[in-house]
Structure formats: structure tokens, C-alpha cells
C-alpha positions in Angstrom: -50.5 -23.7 36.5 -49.4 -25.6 33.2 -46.2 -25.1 31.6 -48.0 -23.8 28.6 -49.4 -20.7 30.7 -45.5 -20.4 32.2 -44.4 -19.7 28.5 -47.8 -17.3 28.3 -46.6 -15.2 31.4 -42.6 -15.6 30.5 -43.2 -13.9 27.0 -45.7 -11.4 28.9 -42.9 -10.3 31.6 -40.6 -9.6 28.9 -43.2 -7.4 27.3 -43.5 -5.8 31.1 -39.2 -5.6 31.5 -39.3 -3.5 28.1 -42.1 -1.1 28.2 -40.8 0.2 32.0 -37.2 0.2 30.7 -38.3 2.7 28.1 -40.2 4.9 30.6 -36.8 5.0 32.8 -34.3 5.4 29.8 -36.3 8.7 28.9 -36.9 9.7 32.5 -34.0 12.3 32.9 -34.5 14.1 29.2 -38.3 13.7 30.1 -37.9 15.7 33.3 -35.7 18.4 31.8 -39.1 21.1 31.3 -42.6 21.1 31.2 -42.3 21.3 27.1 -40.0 17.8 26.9 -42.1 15.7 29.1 -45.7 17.2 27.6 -44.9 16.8 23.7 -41.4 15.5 23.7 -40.1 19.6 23.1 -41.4 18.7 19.5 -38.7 16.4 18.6 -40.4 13.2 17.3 -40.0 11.8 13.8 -42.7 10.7 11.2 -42.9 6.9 12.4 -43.0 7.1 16.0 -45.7 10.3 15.5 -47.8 8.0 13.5 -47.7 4.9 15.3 -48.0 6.5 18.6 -51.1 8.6 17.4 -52.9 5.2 16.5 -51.7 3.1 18.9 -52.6 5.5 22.0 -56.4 6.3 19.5 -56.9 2.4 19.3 -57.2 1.1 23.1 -58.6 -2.3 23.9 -61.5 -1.6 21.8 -59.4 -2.9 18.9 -58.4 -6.2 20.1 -61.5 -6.6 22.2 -64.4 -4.2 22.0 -64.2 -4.3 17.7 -63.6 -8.7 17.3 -66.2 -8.8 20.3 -69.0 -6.7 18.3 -68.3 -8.5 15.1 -68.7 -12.2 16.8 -72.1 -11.0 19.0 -74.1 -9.0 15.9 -72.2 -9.8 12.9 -70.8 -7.2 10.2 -72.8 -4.5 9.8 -72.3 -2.3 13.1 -68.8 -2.7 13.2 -68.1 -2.6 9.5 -69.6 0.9 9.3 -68.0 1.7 12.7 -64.5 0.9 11.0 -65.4 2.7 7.4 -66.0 5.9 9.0 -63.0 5.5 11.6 -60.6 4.9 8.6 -62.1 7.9 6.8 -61.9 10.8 10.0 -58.4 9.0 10.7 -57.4 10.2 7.1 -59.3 13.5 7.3 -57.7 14.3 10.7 -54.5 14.1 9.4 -55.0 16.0 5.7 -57.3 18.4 7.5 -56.3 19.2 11.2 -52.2 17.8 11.7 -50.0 20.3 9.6 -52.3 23.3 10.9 -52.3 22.6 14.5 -48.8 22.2 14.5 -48.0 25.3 12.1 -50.8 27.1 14.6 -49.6 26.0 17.9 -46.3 27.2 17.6 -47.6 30.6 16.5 -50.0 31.1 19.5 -47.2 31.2 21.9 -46.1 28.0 21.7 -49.2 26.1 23.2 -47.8 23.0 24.4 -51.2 20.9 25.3 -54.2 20.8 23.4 -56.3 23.1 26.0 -53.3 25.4 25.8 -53.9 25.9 22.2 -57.2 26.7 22.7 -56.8 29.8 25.3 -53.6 31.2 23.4 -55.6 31.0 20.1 -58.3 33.4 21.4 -55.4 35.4 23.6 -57.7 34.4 26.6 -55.5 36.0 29.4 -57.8 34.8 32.3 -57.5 31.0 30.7 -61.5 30.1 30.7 -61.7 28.6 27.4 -58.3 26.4 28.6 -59.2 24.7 31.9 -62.9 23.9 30.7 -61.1 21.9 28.1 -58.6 20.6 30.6 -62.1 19.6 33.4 -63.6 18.1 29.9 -61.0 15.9 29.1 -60.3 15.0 32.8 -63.8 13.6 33.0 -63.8 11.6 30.1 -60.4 10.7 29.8 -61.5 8.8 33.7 -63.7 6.7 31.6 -61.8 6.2 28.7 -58.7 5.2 31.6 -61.5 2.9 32.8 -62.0 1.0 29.8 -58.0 0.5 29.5 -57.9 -1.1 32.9 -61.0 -2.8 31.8 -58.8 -4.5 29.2 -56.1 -5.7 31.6 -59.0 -7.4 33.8 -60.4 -9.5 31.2 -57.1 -10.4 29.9 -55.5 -12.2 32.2 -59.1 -13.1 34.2 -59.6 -15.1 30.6 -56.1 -16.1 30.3 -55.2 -17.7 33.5 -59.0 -18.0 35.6 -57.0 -15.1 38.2 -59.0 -12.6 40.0 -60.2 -9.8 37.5 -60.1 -7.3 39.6 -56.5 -7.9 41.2 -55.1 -8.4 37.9 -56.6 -5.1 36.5 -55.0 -3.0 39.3 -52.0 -4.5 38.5 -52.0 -4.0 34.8 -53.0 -0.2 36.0 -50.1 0.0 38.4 -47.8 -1.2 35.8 -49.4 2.1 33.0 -48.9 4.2 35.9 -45.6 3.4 36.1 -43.9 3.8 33.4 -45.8 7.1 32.4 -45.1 8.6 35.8 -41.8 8.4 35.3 -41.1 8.8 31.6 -43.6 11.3 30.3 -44.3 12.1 26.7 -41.2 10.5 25.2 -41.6 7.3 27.4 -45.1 7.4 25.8 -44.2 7.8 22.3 -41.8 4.9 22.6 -43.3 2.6 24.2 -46.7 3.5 22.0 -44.2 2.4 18.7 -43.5 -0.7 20.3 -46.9 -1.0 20.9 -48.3 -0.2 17.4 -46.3 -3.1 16.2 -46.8 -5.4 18.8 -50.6 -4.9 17.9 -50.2 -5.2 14.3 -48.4 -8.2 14.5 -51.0 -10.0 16.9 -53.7 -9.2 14.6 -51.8 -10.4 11.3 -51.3 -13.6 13.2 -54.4 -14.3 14.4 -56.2 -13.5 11.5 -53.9 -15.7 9.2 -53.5 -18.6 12.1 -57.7 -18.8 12.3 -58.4 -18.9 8.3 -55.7 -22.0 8.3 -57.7 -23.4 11.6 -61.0 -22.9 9.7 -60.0 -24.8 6.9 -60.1 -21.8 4.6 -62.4 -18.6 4.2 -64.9 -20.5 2.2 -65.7 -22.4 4.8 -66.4 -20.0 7.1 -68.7 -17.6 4.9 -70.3 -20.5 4.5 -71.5 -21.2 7.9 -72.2 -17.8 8.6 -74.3 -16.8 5.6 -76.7 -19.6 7.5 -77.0 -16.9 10.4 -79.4 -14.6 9.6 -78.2 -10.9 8.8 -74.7 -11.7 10.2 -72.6 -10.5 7.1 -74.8 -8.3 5.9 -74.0 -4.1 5.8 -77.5 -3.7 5.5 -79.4 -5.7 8.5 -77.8 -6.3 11.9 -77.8 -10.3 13.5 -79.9 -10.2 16.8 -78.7 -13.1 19.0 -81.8 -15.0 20.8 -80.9 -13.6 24.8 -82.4 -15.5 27.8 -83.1 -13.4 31.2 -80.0 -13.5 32.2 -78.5 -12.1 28.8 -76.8 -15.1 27.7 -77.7 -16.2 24.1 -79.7 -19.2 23.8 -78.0 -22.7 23.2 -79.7 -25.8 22.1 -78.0 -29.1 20.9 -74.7 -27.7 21.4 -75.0 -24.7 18.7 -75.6 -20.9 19.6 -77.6 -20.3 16.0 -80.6 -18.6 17.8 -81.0 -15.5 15.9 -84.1 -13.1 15.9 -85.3 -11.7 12.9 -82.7 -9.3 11.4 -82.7 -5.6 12.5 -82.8 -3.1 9.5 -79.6 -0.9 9.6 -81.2 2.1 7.9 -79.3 4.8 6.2 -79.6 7.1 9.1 -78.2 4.1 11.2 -75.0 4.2 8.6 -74.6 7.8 9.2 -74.7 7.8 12.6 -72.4 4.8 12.3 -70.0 6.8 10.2 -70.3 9.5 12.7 -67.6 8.1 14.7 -64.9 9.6 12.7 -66.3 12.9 13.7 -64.4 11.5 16.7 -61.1 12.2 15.6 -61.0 15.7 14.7 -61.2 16.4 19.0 -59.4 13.2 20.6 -56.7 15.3 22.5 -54.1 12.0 22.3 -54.2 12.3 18.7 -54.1 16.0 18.2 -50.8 16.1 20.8 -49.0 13.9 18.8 -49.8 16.5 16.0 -47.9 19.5 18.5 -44.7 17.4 18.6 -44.0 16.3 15.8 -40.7 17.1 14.8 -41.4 19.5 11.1 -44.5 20.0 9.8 -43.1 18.8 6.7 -43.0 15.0 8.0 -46.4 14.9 8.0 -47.6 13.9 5.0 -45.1 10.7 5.8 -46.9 10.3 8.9 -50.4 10.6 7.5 -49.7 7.6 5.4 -48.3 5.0 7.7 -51.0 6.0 10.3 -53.8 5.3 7.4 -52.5 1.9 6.6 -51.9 0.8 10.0 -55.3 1.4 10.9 -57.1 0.2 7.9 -55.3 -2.9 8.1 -55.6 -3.1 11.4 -59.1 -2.5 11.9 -60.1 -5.2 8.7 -58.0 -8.0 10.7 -60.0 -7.0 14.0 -63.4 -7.5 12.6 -62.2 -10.6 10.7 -61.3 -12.1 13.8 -64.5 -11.4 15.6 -66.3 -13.1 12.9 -64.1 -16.0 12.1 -64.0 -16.7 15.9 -68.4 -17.2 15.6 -67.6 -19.6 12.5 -64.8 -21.7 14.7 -66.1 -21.2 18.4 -69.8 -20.6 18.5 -71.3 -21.5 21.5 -68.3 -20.3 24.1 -68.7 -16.3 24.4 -72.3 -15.9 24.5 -73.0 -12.1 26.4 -71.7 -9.0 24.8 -69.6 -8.6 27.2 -67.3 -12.1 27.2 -67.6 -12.0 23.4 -64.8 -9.2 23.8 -62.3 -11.9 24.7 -62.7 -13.8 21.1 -59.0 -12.3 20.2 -57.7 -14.1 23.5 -59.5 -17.6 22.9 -58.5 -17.7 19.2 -55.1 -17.2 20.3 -54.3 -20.1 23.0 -56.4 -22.5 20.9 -54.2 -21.7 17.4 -50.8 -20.6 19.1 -47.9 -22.2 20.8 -47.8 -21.0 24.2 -44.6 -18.9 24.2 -46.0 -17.1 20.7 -49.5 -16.7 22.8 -47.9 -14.9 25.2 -46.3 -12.2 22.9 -49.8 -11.9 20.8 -52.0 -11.4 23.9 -49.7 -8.7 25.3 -50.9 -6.9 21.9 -53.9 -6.0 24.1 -52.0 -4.8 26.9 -50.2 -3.3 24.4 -53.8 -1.6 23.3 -54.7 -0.6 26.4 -52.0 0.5 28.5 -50.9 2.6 25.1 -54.2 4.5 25.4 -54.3 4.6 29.3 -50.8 6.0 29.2 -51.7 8.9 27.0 -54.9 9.7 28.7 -52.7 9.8 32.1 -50.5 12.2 30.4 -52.8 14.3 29.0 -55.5 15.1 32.0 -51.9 15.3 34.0 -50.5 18.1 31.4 -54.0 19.7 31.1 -55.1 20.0 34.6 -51.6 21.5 35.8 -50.6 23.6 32.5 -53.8 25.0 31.9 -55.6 25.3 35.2 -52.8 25.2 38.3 -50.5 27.7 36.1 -53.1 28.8 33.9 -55.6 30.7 36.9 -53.9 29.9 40.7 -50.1 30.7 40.2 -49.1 32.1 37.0 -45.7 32.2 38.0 -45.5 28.3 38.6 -41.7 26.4 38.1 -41.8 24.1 35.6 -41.0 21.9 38.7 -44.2 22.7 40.4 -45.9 22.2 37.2 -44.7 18.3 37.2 -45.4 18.0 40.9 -49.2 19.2 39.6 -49.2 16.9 36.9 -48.4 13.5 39.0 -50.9 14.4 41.6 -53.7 14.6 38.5 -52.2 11.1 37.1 -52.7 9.6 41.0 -56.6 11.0 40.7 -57.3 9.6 37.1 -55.4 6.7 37.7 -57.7 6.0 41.1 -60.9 6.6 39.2 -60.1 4.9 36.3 -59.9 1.5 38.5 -63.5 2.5 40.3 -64.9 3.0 36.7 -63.2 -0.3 35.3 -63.9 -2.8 39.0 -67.1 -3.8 37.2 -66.0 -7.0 35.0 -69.1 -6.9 33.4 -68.1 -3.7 31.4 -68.9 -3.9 27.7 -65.5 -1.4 26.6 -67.0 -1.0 22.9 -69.7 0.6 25.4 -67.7 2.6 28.1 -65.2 3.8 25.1 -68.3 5.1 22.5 -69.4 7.5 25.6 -66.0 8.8 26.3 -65.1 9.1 22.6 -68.4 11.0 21.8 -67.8 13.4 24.9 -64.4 14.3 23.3 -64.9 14.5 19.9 -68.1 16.3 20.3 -66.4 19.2 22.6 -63.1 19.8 21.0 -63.5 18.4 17.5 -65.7 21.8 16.1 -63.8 23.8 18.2 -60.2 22.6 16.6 -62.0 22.7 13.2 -63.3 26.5 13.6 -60.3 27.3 15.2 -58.3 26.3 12.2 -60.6 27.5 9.5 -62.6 30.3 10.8 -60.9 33.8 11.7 -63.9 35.2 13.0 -64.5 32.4 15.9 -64.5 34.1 19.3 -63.9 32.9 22.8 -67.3 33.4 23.8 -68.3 31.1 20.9 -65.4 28.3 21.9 -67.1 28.5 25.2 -69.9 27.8 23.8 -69.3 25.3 21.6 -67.3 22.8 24.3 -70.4 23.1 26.7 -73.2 22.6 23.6 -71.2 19.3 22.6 -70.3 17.8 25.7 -73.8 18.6 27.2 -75.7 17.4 24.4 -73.3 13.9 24.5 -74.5 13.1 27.9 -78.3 14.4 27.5 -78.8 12.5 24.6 -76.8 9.3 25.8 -79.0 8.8 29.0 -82.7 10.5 27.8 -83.2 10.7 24.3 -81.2 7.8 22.9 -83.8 5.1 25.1 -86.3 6.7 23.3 -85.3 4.9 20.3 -86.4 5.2 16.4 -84.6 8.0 15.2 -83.3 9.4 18.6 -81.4 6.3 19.1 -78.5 7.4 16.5 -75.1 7.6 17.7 -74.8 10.7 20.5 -71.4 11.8 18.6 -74.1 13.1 15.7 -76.3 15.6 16.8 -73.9 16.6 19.9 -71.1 17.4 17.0 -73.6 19.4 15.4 -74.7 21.2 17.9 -71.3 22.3 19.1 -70.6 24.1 15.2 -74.0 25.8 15.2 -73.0 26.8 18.9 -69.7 28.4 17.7 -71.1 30.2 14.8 -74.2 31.7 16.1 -72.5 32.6 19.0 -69.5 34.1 17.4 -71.7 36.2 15.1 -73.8 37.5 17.9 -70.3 38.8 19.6 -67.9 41.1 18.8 -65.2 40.1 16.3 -62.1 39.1 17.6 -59.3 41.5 18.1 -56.6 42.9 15.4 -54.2 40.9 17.1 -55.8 37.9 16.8 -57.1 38.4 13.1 -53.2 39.0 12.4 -51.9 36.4 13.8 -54.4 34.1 12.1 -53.4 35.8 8.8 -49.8 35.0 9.6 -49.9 31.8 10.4 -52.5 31.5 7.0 -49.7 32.2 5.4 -47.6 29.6 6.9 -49.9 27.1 5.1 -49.8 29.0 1.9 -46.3 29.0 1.8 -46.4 25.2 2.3 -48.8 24.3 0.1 
């Protein structure tokens, strides 16, 4: 091992030292009740809300999965994917964060996302809560997979080591810190994160135009690949067999005719914001925040950091094609551009800190999903149906058994190496935002939404994600649009129809709706 790659792993074991310190300085305020170590007993100020909320949303599919897209099929797919991101990330906030928060502490204090749901609709029996909490524990495995994923590739491109030792290891480490540190560990650590990763990117970017010789040069060579900045077509690398695009004289400028990217293609592009409105690590940070009032604060540092954020992603991914053509040449290695660009433009040490911005990406996320299956599975299901009368110390117990079973399936989903994580996180993403994001939306806006309609609408979405991800999407034309689409829209006409064709909900419920209406109307 080189000296440089000793200055690579001594800035990266700092990085380690800090985020497990924070898990351990919170550990004993964390541990205090069921309400401080789920949302941090609604206590956390504008910054560390927004940062976290982003940091934990944007997983390695910022550093990696984003750059990697832009560098295999050029602008178009990722340049919509990032418009309609940016646009749900700001609508989430204007639309769903004040609300939920005003709501949740209304409907008996609802302290996870699922909990909200059942103590919305008064559903004593808790159906409508643990089919959230058995949603989000099946996608948030995947979307833990994708994290661990991240750690893999990392250090597997970094160093040559093992991929899958070193993503248990970066999975141990995640583990860690939010076994023992809960919500406020998270948070923390997620801040730290949400710079770290805003500072990598600002870096690279501005370290690879300077290595490029300027941004002229490299529009330049890429206007010479056909359809690869273009928002209308979509580049289609020249793949052998074996999926490797096809070099020749030391260049990798095989491209195929360009694909069309349709409007109905932008739509469904777009559609990923729809995303947001149901991604339960977002809409937690939205229960515990400290005053509803901070939001708008919030709203506008979380907007920024992700536009900014997700513009310096995609520039690296196609500046990296410009400067290093022919060395990532499957979809699936092209997701380590961001770590290639850096050791070729960086000192070692300063390396090392950038790079941990993607362990900073993905064991933010990974943390938060941990936490959330963990809360959802034991607050909604163990004390929600088997033992009502659960301590908030058999509640915990509950919630680190769930974090052991995610955190096992997460490594079986992420052992591949040849995972594509813009792939494996699109599923998972769709899955969630199509079974809580009408639900939240309808729960927000709509009085007259029942239970038997929230029922409804969960299963309609989540079904429809996987039917139409494995047998109508292959069928291509327009089936093949993004499964987020018509599952979303399914999922609302579920929840109206339904709730029209049962009875109205109670007076109770209508009231307390009303109330909290006038919460907002107040505030507004």
C-alpha cells in the first residue's frame, strides 16, 4: 500500500472516529423514551432538519448512481431525473412539512410516519399502521442494500480490497453508530454529512473544469458524441456481449444512433419527485422539527443544497466522459466516476476527506432507513397489535432486533458488486413514494379520506410499483415509463373511489381535522 492511499485511509478513519463519537455522545438522551430516540422528542432546529432531510433522501445515488448515469448516457435522463427531484423536494416542503408536523401532533402525538397514519383515521386495531410499517420494511431492505452497495464499490475502487468484505464493514460501522445513538445520533451525524457531501462535490467539480482545461473544452468534445448533451435524445453507448462498451484505437466514442426522449419519457422522468411526498426519512424529519414556524427556514436551505448539489453531480459524471473516456465502460463501474476524478485531481490526504462524502451518502441514508423500519416495526406493529401495554424499554429492545434483520438483508441484497444503485434505488424509491406519498397528500387535504380508502391506496401503489416494474415495463413503448407514474396514480384514484364508496369518517375525526385546519389558518 502507497503512502498516498495511507493519507486516503488516515483522513477516512477520522471521518469513522467522528461519526461514532456522535452516535455515543447522544446515546444516553437518545435512550431516555421511545419519542427522543424516534424523532429527537421534536427538538431539532432549522439547519440540522434540513440537512439531515437531504442528506439521509440523497444516498450513494448522488455521488454515484447520478455522475454514473450522466458519464454512460449523457444529459438527458439524469437532467430530467434532477429537474423533477429539485421540484418535489420544494413541493414536499411548501406542501407536506408544516402540516404533517401541525397534524402529527394533533393525532395523538404520532411519533413515526406509520403512526400518523393509524392515529389520523383513529384506527384502534392499527391495520392501516403496520401495513405501512411491513411496506417500508421491504423497501427500506433494498434501499439499505444500495447504501452498503456504496461502501463496496468505494473502497473495492479505492484500494483493489475485497468488495464484499469492505461493504460489511462499512455496514457494521452504519449499524453502529445508529444502534446506539438513535434519532439525534442520526440527525447529527446526517449535518456533518450534508456538508461533507457538499463540499466533495464543490471540489470535484471545480478541481475537474481546471484538469479539463476549461468548460469549453469539454463541451466541445462531447457535442462530438452523439445525443450526449442533449434534453431531448439519450446517448446509447455501442455494448459488446459482455456489456462493456466498445473500444477501438484507444477511444470509447461508439455511440448508437440517439434514442428519442419523448415528452411522455420527460414526464415520467419528472415523476420522480412524486417520490418525495411518501419517502418516510424525509417526512420524519418533518415530525421533529423543533416549531413549525422554522420551517420555511428549512425549506430554503434544503432547496439549495440539493439544487446545487444535484447540478455538481451530473457535471461530474459528464466532465469525467470528457477527461476519462475509455476507463468505466458498464453502467455499473461508471458509478465510480466521482472516485476516479478524485484520486487523479486531489492530493491524497484531501482524497481521503472527499471520498468519505460518499460514505457520507450512504451510511446517512442507511442510518435513517435502520431507524425507521426499527421505529415502524416495533411502534406500530409490536405495541401497535401484540402488547399494547409495551415499556418504552421493550419498545427499544423491538426496535434493535428489526435494525439486526434489515441490517442482515441489506448485505444479502448489496453482496452482488455488480449492482447498478441508480437501479436498486429507482425500485425502492417508487415502492415508497407510490404507497405513502397519496396517502400523506389525502391525508393532509382531504377530510373525507377513510381507512378503508388508506388501505387501499398503500396496496394499489406498492402493487402496481412491482407489477409494472417486472411485467409491463419489458414490454416497452409506452409501458416502459417510469413505475413511480401510473403506480402514484393509481394509489389516489384508489383512495378516492374507495373512500366515496364507504361511510364518511367519524365526527371525531372530521373535528379534529377541522381543528388542526385551523392550525394552518392561523399560521398562514
Amino acid at each position: 500500500m502507497t503512502t498516498g492511499d495511507m493519507l486516503v485511509i488516515a483522513a477516512m478513519v477520522l471521518y469513522f472516529a467522528v461519526v461514532i463519537a456522535v452516535g455515543f455522545i447522544y446515546m444516553r438522551r437518545s435512550n431516555s423514551s421511545t419519542e427522543n430516540y424516534f424523532i429527537g422528542g421534536r427538538k431539532v432546529g432549522p439547519w440540522f432538519t434540513a440537512l439531515s432531510a437531504e442528506a439521509s433522501d440523497m444516498s450513494g445515488y448522488l455521488l454515484m448512481g447520478m455522475p454514473g448515469l450522466a458519464y454512460f448516457c449523457g444529459a438527458s435522463d439524469v437532467g430530467w431525473t434532477a429537474i423533477g427531484l429539485a421540484i418535489g423536494t420544494y413541493l414536499n416542503w411548501l406542501l407536506v412539512a408544516r402540516r404533517l408536523r401541525n397534524y402529527s401532533v394533533k393525532a395523538n402525538n404520532a411519533i413515526t410516519v406509520p403512526g400518523f397514519y393509524s392515529n389520523r383515521f383513529h384506527d384502534d386495531k392499527n391495520v392501516v399502521g403496520s401495513i405501512a410499517a411491513v411496506i417500508i420494511l421491504v423497501f427500506f431492505c433494498v434501499y439499505t442494500g444500495s447504501c452498503f452497495v456504496t461502501c463496496g464499490k468505494l473502497f473495492h475502487t479505492l484500494f483493489g480490497l475485497d468488495y464484499s468484505i469492505m461493504m460489511i464493514v462499512g455496514a457494521l460501522i452504519v449499524f453502529l453508530y445508529t444502534l446506539v445513538g438513535g434519532y439525534l445520533s442520526v440527525v447529527a451525524t446526517d449535518f456533518i454529512q450534508g456538508c461533507l457531501m457538499f463540499f466533495a462535490l464543490a471540489v470535484v467539480v471545480i478541481g475537474s473544469i481546471a484538469w479539463a482545461g476549461g468548460i469549453d473544452n469539454t463541451v466541445a468534445f462531447l457535442s462530438d458524441i452523439p445525443g450526449y448533451l442533449s434534453m431531448t435524445t439519450m446517448a446509447v453507448p455501442v455494448l459488446d456481449e459482455a456489456g462493456q462498451q466498445v473500444v477501438e484505437n484507444g477511444t470509447a466514442q461508439f455511440f448508437d444512433i440517439p434514442a428519442e426522449y419523448g415528452l411522455l419519457t420527460v414526464i415520467s422522468t419528472l415523476s420522480w419527485g412524486l417520490g418525495y411526498f411518501g419517502m418516510p426519512q424525509v417526512l420524519t424529519r418533518f415530525l421533529g422539527i423543533r416549531s413549525a414556524s422554522e420551517i420555511r427556514q428549512s425549506r430554503i436551505i434544503a432547496v439549495v443544497w440539493v439544487v446545487i448539489s444535484m447540478f455538481c453531480a451530473v457535471f461530474i459524471g459528464l466532465i469525467g466522459r470528457a477527461l476519462i473516456p475509455t476507463a468505466l465502460l458498464t453502467q455499473s463501474t461508471a458509478e465510480s466516476i466521482f472516485i476516479v476524478l478524485s484520486q487523479m485531481i486531489l492530493p491524497s490526504f484531501v482524497c481521503g476527506i472527499v471520498v468519505s462524502g460518499i460514505l457520507a451518502a450512504g451510511m446517512s441514508s442507511a442510518s435513517s432507513y435502520l431507524l425507521i423500519a426499527g421505529s415502524s416495526v416495533a411502534e406500530n406493529i409490536f405495541r401497535g397489535i401484540f402488547k399494547k401495554d409495551a415499556t418504552d424499554r421493550q419498545v427499544l429492545i423491538v426496535t434493535r432486533i428489526t435494525l439486526v434483520l434489515v441490517f442482515l438483508l441489506g448485505i444479502v441484497i448489496a453482496y452482488d458488486e455488480n449492482s447498478v444503485i441508480f437501479t436498486v434505488v429507482s425500485y425502492a424509491w417508487a415502492g415508497l413514494g407510490a404507497s405513502f406519498g397519496p396517502l400523506t397528500l389525502f391525508s393532509l387535504y382531504w377530510k373525507r379520506t377513510t381507512k378503508q380508502g388508506a388501505i387501499a391506496g398503500m396496496l394499489a401503489g406498492a402493487i402496481t410499483v412491482v407489477v409494472w416494474h417486472n411485467f409491463i415495463k419489458p414490454l416497452g413503448g409506452v409501458f416502459g415509463i417510469y413505475e413511480l407514474l401510473p403506480a402514484f396514480i393509481i394509489g389516489c384514484i384508489a383512495i378516492f373511489v374507495v373512500s366515496l364508496l364507504t361511510p364518511e369518517p367519524s365526527r371525531e375525526i372530521q373535528e379534529e381535522f377541522d381543528t388542526y385546519m385551523d392550525v394552518e389558518a392561523l399560521e398562514d
